[in-house]
GUDOMAR-266948 format. One record per residue (C-alpha): residue number from 1; residue in three letters; z, x, y negated. Coordinates in Angstrom, 3 decimals. Each point is the difference from the previous one (the first is absolute). Layout:
% residues N
   num   residu         up       east      north
   NUM      Ala          Z          X          Y
...
***
This chain:
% residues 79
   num   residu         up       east      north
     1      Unk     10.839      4.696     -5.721
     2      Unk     -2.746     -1.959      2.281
     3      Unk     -2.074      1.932      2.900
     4      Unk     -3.544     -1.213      0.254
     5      Unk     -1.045      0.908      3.432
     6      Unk     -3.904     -0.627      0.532
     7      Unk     -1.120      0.119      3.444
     8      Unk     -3.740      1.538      1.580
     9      Unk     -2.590      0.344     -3.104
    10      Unk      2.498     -1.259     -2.243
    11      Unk      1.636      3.231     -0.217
    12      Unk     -3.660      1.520     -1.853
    13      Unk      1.477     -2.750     -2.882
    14      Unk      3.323      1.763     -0.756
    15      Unk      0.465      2.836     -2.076
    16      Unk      2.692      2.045      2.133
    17      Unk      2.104     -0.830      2.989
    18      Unk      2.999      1.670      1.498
    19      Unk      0.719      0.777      3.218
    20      Unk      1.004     -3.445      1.159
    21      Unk     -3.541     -1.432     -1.274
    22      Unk      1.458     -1.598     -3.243
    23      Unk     -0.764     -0.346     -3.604
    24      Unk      3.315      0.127     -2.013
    25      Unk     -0.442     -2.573     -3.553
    26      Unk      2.896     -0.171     -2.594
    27      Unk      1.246     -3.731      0.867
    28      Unk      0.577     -2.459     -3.384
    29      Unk      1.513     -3.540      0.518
    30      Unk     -2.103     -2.566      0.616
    31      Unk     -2.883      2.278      1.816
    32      Unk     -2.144     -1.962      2.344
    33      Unk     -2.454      1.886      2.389
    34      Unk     -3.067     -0.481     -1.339
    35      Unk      1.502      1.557     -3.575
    36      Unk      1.370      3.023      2.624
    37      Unk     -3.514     -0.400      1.729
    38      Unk     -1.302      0.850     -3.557
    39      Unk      1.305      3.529     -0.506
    40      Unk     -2.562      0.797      2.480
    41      Unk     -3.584      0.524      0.564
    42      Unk      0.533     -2.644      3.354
    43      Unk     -3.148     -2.479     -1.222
    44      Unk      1.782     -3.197      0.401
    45      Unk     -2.517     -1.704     -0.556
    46      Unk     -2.758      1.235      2.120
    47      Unk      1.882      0.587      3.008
    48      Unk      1.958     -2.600      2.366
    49      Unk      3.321      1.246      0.981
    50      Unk      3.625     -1.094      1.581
    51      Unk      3.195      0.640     -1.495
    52      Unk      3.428      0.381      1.239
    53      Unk      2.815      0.860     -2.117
    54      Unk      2.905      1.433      2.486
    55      Unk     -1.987     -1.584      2.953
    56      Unk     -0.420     -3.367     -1.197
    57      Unk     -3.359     -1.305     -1.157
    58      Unk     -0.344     -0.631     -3.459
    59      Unk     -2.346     -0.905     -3.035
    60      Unk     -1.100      1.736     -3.016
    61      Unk      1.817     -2.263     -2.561
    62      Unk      3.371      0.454      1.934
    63      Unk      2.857      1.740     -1.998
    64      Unk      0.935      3.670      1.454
    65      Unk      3.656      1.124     -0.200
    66      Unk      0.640      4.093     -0.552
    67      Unk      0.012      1.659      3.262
    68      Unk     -2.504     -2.157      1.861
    69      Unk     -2.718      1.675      1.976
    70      Unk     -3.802     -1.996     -0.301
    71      Unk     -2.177      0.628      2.504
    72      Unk     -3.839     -0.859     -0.582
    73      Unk     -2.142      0.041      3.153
    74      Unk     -3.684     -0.789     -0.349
    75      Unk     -0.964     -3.341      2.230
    76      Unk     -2.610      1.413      2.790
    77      Unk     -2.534     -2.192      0.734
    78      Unk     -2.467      0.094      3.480
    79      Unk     -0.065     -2.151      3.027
***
């Protein structure tokens, strides 16, 4: 199992979370995060965002292992 946890309007882009904020996926070998990011309505494409995988920043092609948590938190912009 992998826990997607979005972060500020993210969460509008994932169907239901528990109480800990997360998104539970069934985990197959050889997942990356954007094929986890895919399971949900997230719109990877249109929207910039950081991910960390167990508190270390990561990329979309990396490889998840079961039982990691990704977090996705939107890049703010302003100045």
């Amino acid at each position: 199992m992998i826990k997607l946890k979005p972060l500020a309007a993210l969460k509008e882009s994932v169907p239901s979370l528990d109480s800990d904020g997360c998104f539970a996926i069934e985990f197959s070998p050889g997942m990356t995060i954007s094929d986890a990011l895919e399971k949900t309505d997230i719109p990877g494409s249109e929207i910039k965002f950081s991910l960390l995988v167990n508190n270390a920043s990561r990329k979309k092609e990396d490889t998840l292992r079961d039982g990691e948590i990704v977090v996705i938190m939107p890049l703010l912009a302003g100045g």
